[in-house]
BAMAR-244215 format. One record per residue (C-alpha): x, y, z; residue in one letter; residue number from 1. Coordinates in steps of 0.001 Angstrom, whole numbers, always signed. Example, Ala and Ser with C-alpha at 12.3 -4.5 7.8 and 13.67 -1.06 7.14 Angstrom:
<nodes>
<east = +12300, north = -4500, up = +7800, res = A, n = 1> .
<east = +13670, north = -1060, up = +7140, res = S, n = 2> .
</nodes>
This chain:
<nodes>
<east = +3997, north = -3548, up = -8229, res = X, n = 1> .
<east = +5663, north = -4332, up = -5150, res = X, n = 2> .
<east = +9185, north = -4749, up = -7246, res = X, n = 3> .
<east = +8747, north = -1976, up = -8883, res = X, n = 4> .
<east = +7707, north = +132, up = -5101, res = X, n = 5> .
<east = +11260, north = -1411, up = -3905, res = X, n = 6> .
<east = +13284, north = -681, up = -6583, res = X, n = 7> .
<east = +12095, north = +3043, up = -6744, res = X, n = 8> .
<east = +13512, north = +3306, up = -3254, res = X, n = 9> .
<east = +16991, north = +1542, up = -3845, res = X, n = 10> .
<east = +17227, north = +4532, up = -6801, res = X, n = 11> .
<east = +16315, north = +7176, up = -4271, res = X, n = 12> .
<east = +19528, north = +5282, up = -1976, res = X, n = 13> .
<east = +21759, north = +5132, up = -4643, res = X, n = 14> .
<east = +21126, north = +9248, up = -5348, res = X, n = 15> .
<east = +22214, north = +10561, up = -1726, res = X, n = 16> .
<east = +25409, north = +10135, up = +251, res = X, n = 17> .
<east = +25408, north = +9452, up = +4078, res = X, n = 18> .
<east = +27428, north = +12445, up = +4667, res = X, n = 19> .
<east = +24780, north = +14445, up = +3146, res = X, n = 20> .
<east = +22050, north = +13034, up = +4905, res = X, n = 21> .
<east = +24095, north = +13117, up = +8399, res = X, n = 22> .
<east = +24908, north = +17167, up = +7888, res = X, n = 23> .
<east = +21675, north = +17776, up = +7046, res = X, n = 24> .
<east = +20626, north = +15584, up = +10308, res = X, n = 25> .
<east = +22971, north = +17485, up = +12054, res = X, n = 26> .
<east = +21988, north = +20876, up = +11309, res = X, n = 27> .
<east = +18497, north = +20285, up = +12207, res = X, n = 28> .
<east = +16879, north = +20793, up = +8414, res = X, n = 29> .
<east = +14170, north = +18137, up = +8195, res = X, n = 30> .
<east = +12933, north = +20424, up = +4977, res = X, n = 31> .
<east = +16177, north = +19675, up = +3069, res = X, n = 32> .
<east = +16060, north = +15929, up = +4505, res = X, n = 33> .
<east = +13000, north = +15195, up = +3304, res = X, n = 34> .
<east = +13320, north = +16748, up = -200, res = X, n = 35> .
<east = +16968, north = +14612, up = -196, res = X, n = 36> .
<east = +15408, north = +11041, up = +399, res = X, n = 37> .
<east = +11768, north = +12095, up = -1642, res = X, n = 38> .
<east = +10866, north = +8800, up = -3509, res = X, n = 39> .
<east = +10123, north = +10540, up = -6915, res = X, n = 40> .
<east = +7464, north = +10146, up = -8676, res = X, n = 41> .
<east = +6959, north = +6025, up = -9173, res = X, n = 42> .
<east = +6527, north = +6113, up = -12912, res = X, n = 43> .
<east = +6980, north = +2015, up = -13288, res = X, n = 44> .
<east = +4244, north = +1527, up = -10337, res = X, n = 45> .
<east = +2112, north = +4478, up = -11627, res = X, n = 46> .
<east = +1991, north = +2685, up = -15223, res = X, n = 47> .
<east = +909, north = -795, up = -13783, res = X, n = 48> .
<east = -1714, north = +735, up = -11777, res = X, n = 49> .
<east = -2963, north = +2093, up = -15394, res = X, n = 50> .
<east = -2459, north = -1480, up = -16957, res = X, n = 51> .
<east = -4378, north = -2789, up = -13897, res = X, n = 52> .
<east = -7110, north = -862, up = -14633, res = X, n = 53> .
<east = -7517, north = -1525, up = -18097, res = X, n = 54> .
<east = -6695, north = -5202, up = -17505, res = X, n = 55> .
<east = -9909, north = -4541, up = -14861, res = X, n = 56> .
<east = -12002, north = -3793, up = -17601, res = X, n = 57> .
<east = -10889, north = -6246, up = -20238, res = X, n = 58> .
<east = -11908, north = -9409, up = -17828, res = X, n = 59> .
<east = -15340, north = -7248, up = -17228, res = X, n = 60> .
<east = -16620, north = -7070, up = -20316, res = X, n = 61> .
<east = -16970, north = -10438, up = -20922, res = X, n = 62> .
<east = -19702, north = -10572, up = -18540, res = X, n = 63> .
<east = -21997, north = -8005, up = -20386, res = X, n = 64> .
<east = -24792, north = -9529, up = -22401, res = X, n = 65> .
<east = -24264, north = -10347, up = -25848, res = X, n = 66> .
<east = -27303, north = -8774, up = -26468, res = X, n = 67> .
<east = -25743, north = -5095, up = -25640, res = X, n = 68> .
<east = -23060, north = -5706, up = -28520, res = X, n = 69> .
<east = -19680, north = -6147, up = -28408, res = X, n = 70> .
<east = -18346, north = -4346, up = -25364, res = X, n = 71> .
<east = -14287, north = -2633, up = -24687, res = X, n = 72> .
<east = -13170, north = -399, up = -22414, res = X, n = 73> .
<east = -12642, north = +2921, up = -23721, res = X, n = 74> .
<east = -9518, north = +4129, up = -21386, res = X, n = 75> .
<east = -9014, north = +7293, up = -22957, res = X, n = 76> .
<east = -12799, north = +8165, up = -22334, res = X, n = 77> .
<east = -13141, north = +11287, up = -19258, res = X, n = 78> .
<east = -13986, north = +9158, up = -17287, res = X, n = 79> .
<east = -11753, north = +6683, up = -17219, res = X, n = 80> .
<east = -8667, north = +9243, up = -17613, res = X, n = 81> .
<east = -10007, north = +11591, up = -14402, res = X, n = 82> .
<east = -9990, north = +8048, up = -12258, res = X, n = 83> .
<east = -6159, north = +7332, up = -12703, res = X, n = 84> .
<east = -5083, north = +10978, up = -12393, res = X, n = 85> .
<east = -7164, north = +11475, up = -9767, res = X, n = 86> .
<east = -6125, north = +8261, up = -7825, res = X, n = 87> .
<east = -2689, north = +8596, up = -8664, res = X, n = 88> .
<east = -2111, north = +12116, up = -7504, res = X, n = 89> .
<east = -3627, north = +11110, up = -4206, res = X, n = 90> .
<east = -1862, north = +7397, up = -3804, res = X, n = 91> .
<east = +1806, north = +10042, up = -4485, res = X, n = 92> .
<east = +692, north = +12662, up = -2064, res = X, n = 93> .
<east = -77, north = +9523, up = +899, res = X, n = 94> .
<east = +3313, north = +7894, up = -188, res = X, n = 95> .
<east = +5365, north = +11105, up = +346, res = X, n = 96> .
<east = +3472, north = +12028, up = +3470, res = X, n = 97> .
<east = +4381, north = +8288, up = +5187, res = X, n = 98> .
<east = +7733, north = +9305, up = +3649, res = X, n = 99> .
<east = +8138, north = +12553, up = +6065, res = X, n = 100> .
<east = +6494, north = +10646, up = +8988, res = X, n = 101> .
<east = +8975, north = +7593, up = +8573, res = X, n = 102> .
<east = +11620, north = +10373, up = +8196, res = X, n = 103> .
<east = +10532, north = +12191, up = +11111, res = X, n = 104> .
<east = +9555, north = +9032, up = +13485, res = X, n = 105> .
<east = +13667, north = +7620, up = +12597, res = X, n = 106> .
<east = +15255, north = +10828, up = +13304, res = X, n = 107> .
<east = +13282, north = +12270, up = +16682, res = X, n = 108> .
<east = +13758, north = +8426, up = +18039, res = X, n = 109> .
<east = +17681, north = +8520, up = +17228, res = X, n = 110> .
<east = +18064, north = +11518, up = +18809, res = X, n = 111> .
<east = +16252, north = +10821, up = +22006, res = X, n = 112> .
<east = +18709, north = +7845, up = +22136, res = X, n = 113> .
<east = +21398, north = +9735, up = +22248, res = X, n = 114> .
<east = +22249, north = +8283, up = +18489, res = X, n = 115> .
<east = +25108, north = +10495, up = +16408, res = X, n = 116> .
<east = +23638, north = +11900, up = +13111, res = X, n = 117> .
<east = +26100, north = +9344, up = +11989, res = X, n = 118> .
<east = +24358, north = +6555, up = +13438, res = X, n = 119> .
<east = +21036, north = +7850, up = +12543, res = X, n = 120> .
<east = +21975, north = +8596, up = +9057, res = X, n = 121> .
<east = +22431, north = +4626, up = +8662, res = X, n = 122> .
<east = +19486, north = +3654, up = +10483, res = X, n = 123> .
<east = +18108, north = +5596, up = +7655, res = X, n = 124> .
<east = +19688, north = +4354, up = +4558, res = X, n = 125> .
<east = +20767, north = +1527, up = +5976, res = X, n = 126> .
<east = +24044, north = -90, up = +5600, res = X, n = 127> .
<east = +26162, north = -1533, up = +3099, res = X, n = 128> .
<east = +26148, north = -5267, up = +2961, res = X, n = 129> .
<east = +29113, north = -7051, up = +2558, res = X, n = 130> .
<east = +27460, north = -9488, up = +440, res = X, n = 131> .
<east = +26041, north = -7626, up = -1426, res = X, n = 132> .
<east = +27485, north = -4001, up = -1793, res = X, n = 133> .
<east = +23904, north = -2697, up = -1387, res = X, n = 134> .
<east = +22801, north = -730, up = +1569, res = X, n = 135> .
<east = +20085, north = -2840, up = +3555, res = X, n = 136> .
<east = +18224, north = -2002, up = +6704, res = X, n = 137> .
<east = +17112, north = +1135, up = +6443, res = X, n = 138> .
<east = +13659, north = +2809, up = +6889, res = X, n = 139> .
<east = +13255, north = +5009, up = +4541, res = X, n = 140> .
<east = +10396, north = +3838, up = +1946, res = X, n = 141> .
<east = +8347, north = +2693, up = +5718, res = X, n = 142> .
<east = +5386, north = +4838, up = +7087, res = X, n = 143> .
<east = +5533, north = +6681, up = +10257, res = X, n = 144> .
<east = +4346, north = +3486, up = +12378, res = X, n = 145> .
<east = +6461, north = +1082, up = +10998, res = X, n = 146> .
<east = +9451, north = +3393, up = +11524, res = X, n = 147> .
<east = +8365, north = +3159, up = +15030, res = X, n = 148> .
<east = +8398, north = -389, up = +15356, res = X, n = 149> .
<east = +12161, north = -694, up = +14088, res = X, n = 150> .
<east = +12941, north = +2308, up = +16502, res = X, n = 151> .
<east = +11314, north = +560, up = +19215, res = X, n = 152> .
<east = +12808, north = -2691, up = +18176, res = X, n = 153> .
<east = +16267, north = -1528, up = +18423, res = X, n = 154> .
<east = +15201, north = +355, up = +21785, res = X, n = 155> .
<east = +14284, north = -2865, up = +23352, res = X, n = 156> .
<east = +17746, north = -4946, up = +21885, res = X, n = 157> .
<east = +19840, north = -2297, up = +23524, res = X, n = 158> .
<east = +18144, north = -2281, up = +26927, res = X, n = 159> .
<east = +19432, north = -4736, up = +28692, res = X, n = 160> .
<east = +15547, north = -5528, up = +30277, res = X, n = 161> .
<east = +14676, north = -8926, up = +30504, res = X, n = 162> .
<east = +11136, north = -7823, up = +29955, res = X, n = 163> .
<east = +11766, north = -5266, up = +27102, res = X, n = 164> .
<east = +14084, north = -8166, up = +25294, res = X, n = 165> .
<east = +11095, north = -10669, up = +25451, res = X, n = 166> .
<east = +9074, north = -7913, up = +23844, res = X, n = 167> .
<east = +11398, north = -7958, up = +21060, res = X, n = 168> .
<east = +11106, north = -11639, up = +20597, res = X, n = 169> .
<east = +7311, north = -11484, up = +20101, res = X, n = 170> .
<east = +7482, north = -9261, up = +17248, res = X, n = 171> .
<east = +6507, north = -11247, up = +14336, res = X, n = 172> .
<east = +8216, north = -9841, up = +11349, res = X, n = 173> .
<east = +11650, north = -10363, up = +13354, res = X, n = 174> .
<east = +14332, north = -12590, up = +11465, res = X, n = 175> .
<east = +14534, north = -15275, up = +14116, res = X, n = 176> .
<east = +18125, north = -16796, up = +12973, res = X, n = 177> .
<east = +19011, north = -13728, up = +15544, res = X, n = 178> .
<east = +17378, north = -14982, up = +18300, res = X, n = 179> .
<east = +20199, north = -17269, up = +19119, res = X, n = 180> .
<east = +21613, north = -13535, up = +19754, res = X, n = 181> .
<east = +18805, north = -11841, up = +21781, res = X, n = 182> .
<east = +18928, north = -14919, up = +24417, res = X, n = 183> .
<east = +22475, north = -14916, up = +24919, res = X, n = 184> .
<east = +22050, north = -11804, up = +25617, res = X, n = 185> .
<east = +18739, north = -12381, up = +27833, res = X, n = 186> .
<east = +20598, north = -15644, up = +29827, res = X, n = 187> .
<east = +23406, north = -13000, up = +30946, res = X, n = 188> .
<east = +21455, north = -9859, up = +31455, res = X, n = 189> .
<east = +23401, north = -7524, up = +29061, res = X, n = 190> .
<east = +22030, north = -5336, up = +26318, res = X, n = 191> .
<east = +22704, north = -6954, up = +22819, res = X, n = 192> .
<east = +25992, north = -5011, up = +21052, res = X, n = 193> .
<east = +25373, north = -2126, up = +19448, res = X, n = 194> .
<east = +26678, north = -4014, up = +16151, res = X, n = 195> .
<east = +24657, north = -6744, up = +16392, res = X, n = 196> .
<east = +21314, north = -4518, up = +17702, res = X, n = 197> .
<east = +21895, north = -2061, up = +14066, res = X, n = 198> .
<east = +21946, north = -5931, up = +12553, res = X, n = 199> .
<east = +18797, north = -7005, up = +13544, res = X, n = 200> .
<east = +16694, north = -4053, up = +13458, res = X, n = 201> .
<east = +18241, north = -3630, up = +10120, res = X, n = 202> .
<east = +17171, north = -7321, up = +9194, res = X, n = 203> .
<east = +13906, north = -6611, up = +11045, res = X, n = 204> .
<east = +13452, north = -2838, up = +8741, res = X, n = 205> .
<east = +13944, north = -4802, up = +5397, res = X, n = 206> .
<east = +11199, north = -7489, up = +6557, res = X, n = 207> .
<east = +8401, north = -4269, up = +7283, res = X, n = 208> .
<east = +9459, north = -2346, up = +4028, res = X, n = 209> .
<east = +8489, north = -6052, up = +2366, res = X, n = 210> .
<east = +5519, north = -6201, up = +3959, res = X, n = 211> .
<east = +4917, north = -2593, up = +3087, res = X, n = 212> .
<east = +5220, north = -2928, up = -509, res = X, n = 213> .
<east = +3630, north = -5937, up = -765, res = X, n = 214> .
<east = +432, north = -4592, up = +1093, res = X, n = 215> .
<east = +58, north = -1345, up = -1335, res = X, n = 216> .
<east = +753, north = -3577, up = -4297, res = X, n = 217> .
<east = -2087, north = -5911, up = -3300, res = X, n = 218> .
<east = -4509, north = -2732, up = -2714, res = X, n = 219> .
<east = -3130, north = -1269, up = -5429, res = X, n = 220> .
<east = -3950, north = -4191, up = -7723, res = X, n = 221> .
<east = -7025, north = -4637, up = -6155, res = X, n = 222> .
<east = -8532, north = -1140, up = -6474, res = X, n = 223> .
<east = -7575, north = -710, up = -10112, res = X, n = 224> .
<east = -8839, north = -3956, up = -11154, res = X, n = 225> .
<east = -11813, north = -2765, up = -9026, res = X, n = 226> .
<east = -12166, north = +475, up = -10761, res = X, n = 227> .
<east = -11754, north = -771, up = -14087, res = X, n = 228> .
<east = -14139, north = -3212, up = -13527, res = X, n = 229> .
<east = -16648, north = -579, up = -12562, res = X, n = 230> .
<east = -15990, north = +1890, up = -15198, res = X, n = 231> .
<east = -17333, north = -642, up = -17864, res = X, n = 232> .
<east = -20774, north = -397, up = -16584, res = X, n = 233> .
<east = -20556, north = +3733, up = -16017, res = X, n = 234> .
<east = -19578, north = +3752, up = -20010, res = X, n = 235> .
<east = -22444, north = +1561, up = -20957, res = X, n = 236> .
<east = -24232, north = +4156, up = -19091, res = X, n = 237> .
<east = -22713, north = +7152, up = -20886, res = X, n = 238> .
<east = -23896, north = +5244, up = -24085, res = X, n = 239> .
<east = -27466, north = +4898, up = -23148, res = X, n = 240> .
<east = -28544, north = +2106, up = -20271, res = X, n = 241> .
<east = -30793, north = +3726, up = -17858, res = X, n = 242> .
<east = -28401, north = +3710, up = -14553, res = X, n = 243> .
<east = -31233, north = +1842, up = -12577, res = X, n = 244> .
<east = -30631, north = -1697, up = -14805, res = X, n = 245> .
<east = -27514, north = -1692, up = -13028, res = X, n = 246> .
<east = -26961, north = -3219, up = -9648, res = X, n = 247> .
<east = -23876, north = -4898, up = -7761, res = X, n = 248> .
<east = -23575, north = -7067, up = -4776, res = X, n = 249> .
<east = -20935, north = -7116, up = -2295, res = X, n = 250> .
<east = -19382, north = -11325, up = -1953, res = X, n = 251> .
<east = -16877, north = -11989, up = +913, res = X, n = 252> .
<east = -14904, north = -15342, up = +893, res = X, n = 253> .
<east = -17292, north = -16060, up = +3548, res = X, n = 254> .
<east = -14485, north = -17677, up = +5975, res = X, n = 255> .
<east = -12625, north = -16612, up = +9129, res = X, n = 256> .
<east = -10207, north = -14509, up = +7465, res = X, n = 257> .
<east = -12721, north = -11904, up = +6441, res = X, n = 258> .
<east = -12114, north = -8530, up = +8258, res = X, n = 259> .
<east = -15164, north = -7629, up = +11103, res = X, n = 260> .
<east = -16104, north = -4720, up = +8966, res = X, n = 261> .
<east = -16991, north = -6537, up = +6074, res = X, n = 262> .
<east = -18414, north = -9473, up = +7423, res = X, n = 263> .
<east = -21704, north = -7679, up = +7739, res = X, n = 264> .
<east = -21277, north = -6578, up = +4038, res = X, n = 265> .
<east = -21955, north = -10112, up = +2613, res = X, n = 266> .
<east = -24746, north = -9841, up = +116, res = X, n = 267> .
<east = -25462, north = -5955, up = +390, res = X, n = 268> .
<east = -27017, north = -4520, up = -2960, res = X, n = 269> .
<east = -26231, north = -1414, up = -4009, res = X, n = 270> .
<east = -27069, north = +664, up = -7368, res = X, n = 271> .
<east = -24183, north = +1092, up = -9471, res = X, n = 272> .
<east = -22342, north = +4727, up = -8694, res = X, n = 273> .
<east = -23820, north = +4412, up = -4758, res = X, n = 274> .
<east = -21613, north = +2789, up = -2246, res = X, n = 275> .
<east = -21455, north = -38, up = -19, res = X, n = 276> .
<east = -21283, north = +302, up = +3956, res = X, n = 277> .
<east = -19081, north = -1261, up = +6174, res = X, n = 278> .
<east = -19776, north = -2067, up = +9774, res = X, n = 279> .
<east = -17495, north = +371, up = +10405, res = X, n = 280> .
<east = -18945, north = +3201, up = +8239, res = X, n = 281> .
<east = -16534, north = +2958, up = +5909, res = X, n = 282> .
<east = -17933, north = +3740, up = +2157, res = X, n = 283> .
<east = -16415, north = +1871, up = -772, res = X, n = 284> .
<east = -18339, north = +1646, up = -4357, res = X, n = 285> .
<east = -16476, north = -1775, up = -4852, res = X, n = 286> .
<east = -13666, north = -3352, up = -3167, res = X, n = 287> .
<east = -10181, north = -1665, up = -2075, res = X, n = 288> .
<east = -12179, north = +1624, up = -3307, res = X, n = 289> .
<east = -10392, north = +4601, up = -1471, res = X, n = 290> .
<east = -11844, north = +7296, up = -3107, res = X, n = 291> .
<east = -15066, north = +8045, up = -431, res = X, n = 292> .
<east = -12436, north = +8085, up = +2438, res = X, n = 293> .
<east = -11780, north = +4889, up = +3505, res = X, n = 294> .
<east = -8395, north = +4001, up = +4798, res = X, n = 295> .
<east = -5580, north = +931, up = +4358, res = X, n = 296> .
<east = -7431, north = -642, up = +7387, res = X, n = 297> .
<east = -10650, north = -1220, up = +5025, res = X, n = 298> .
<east = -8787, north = -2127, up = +1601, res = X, n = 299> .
<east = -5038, north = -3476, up = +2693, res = X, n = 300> .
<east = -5512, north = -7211, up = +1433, res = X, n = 301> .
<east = -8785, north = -7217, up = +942, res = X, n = 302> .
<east = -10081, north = -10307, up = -812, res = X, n = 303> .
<east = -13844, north = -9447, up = -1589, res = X, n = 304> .
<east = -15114, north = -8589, up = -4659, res = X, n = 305> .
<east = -18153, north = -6964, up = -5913, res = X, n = 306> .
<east = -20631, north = -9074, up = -8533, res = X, n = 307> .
<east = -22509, north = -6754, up = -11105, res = X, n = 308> .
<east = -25949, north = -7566, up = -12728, res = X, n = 309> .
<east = -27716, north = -6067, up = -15952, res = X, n = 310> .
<east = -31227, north = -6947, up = -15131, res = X, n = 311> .
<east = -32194, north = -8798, up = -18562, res = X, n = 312> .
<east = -35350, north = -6998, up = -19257, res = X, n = 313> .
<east = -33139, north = -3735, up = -19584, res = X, n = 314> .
<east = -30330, north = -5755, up = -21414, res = X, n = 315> .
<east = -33071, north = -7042, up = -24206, res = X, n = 316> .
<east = -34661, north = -3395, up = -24339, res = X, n = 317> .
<east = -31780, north = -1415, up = -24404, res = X, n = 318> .
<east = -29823, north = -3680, up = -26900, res = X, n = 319> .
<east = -30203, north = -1658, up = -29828, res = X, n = 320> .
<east = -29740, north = +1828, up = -28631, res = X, n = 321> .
<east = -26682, north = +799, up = -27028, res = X, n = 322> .
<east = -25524, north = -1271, up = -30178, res = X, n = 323> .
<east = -26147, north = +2520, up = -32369, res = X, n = 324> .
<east = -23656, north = +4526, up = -29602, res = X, n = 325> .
<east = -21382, north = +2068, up = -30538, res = X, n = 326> .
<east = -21768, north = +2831, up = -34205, res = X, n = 327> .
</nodes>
């Protein structure tokens, strides 16, 4: 997922010219910008989100009794098809709106620089790398606040503060082989060159757009193997168990890496279709579960997971009912 997130973005690159992007830049059209570097429509991610899901489902029904029958997930059901379209139309719409803010964020900190739409164009779409031929270093494909932090990165290299060039030394995503750089440039109390500062936040861009991808591809994996998993027991269900025989428990790893909001959520039983709360109010219905509202801050790398129960008197009464839908 996170390959295929990248390589959607090098295609949107390798579409547009920097002398388009710097006229339109120029003239002020952020409309025309932002249609220019949209990421299209991520059919490669979109389709292993889908295969996520069903692959969700497959590793669930194993753990239905063998007294309901034998158990698939039907992915063409209603159900199932109004989840993906439904969660991919809104995972496109938040990807083109970080889009415009990343655009936006870039191009309103350039100009309060006193960058050229020249210089701003490559910040960007990056520049070409000699070793490469690709263009590296750019920010488009990064949300509005990571488009900040490579804007206030390169801020801070061009300064010339001893205190702002520390700041830049504390970021954690920096590539330190340029530090060698930054404190040469600290020791004689000089801004780092313009050359070298477009290097590093460059370097420092590419690091936050792998972060980036890599953080939706882990919610992204995680909430359609969560929603896959959780559409097995709505279909059994649809087919005839009485909703009540269903109930799910939230499980943290139980260690210090667990987030503060779901700490509290360890062992909370829920009926299936109702939702968990976090401390924070968040609701989820299972893990990395956007759909009730809650944001990247409750799902990004989340590594709970919910456990589902069929009580076994329902399993044993409902067996043959459920084995007849089947028919």
């Amino acid at each position: 997922m996170a390959r295929a997130y990248l390589d959607q973005i090098r295609a949107t690159l390798d579409s547009v010219t920097i002398a388009e992007i710097e006229r339109l830049i120029a003239s002020r059209d952020d409309s025309a910008l932002g249609d220019v570097l949209a990421l299209g429509v991520f059919a490669a991610l979109m389709e292993l989100i889908r295969s996520g899901y069903i692959a969700g489902g497959k590793a669930e029904v194993s753990s239905v009794p063998s007294s309901l029958g034998r158990q698939e997930l039907d992915v063409n059901a209603a159900g199932a098809q109004s989840w993906l379209a439904e969660h991919i139309a809104a995972l496109k719409a938040q990807m083109a709106m970080d889009q415009v803010d990343g655009i936006r964020v870039t191009v309103s900190s350039g100009l309060q620089a006193g960058r050229s739409p020249r210089q701003i164009a490559l910040d960007l779409a990056g520049r070409v790398s000699k070793q490469t031929g690709r263009r590296t270093g750019g920010s488009v494909g990064l949300p509005g606040n990571f488009a900040q932090y490579v804007a206030d990165a390169r801020t801070q290299l061009r300064s010339g503060d001893a205190e702002q060039l520390r700041k830049y030394l504390t970021r954690t995503r920096r590539d330190k082989r340029f530090d060698a750089t930054v404190l040469r440039a600290l020791k004689e109390g000089r801004p780092v060159a313009q050359a070298d500062a477009d290097r590093i936040a460059g370097r420092y861009a590419d690091r936050l757009l792998q972060t980036h991808a890599q953080m939706i591809a882990r919610t992204e994996a995680l909430e359609s193997f969560g929603a896959g998993r959780d559409r097995v027991y709505e279909q059994l269900v649809e087919r005839g168990l009485p909703r009540e025989a269903i109930v799910k428990d939230w499980e943290t790893r139980r260690d210090e890496k667990v987030r503060n909001s779901h700490a509290g959520m360890q062992g909370q039983t829920r009926a299936l279709g109702e939702p968990f709360s976090a401390n924070s109010g968040a609701l989820l219905r299972y893990p990395g579960d956007r759909g009730l509202g809650a944001g990247w801050d409750e799902t990004a790398n989340c590594r709970c997971q919910a456990r589902y129960t069929i009580r076994a008197n329902y399993a044993r009464r409902d067996a043959g009912n459920l084995r007849g839908a089947l028919r």
